[in-house]
C-alpha angles and dihedrals in degrees: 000000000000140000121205130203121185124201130169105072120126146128122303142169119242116270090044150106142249128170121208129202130201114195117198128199122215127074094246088067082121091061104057134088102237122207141176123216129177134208123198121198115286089000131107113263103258137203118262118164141351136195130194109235087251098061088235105100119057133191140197144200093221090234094069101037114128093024112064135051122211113196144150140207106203087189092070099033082242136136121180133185106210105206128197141170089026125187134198087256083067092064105116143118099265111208127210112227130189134184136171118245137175098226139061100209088061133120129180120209088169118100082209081048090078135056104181114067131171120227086245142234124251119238122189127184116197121210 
């Protein structure tokens, strides 16, 4: 099992950055598929960003590529979203996600996809 905590969210102007962690418990964090996922007020939580247990598969919402950098330290149970040039439409509770998988070439877009979640971290990105 493992248990998920987000920091880093905050307010910010646009234009801007914020980095999010999300520390795991657990001493399998290495073998789990991590994800972010955001939810904005009265709209539906939606897919951000994967990466493959083994750091070396990405994977963006089209919305945020380019922007945005997904990465993990194993090491450090650790995953982080780096997010720059970041827009109003970017305000939103992000959400850390794990999975198991069996591979390490995985990612997972799908919010059933996952069964770990954090209880999230609120960005909001002023205009």
């Amino acid at each position: 099992q493992v248990q998920l905590v987000e920091s880093g969210g905050g307010l910010v102007q646009a234009g801007g950055s914020l980095r999010l962690s999300c520390a795991a418990s657990g001493r399998t964090f290495s073998s789990y598929v991590m994800g972010w996922f955001r939810q904005a007020p009265g709209k539906e939580r939606e897919f951000v960003a994967s990466i493959s247990w083994s750091g070396g598969n990405l994977y963006y919402a089209d919305s945020v590529k380019g922007r945005f950098t997904i990465a993990r330290d194993n090491a450090k149970n650790t995953m982080y979203l780096q997010m720059n040039s970041l827009k109003p439409e970017d305000t939103a509770v992000y959400y850390c996600t794990a999975e198991l998988s069996p591979t390490g070439s995985s990612w997972y877009t799908q919010i059933h996809e996952y069964e770990y979640w954090g209880q999230g971290t609120q960005v909001t990105v002023s205009s």
